[in-house]
Residue, then its C-alpha position, 0 to 999 in steps of 0.5 A: x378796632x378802636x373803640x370810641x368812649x362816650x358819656x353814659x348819658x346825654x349830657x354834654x360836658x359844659x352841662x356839668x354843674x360846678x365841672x372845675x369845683x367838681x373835678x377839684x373835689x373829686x380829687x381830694x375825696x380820693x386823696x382822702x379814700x386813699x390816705x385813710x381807707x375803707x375802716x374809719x367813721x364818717x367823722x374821721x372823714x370829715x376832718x380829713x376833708x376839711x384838712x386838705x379843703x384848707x390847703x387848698x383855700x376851698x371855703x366850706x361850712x360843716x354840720x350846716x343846720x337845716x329845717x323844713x317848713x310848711x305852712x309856717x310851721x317847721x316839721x323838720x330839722x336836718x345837719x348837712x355834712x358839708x357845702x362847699x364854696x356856697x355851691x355844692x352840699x356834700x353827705x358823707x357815708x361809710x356803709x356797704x351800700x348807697x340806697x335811694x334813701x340816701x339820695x331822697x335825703x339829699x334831695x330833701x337837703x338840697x331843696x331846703x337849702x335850694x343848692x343846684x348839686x349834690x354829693x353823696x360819698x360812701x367811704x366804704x366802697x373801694x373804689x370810692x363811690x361818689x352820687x352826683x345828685x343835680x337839684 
């Protein structure tokens, strides 16, 4: 008997925000994983990625500064990763686990910079492991 596969959730696939950009990247994140391992820092990650985001004429920008304001008055400063094409923010992680509090920062990135998706990768885990955080 065959089974037939289904999305873990009710999303319909023309729902998915940046599904070609989305798909591109995650292909180059795994490339990345892949050509480097498990071992290395965030840094060395970062310069991996930009390498194959130039061959692939994928406009990005790094260490994109942030600041959170209320009331007129800034009461945070912030560097994002990476945002790609002007669409998606990218975090970068080496660590044992993804927590909620890598997500609550990408959430607070996100609507500083008011960017509709997130991603938060964790080079660490094999194999990789990628949060898509909608805005």
């Amino acid at each position: 008997m065959q089974m037939a596969l289904r999305p873990t959730n009710n999303a319909n696939m023309g729902d998915i925000i940046y599904k070609d950009l989305s798909f591109k990247l995650n292909g180059i994140l795994f490339a990345v994983q892949n050509k480097l391992g498990t071992k290395f820092q965030e840094k060395h990650y970062s310069k991996a990625l930009c390498s194959y985001l130039d061959a692939e004429n994928i406009p990005y920008a790094t260490e994109v500064p942030l600041q959170i304001e209320m009331n007129g008055i800034i009461i945070g400063k912030f560097r994002a990763d990476l945002i790609i094409d002007n669409k998606i923010l990218v975090e970068l992680k080496v660590t044992d686990r993804l927590t909620i509090d890598h997500k609550m920062q990408i959430l607070r990135y996100l609507e500083a910079l008011n960017l509709k998706l997130g991603l938060l990768i964790n080079f660490r885990i094999r194999p990789l492991q990628i949060w898509r955080i909608p805005n």
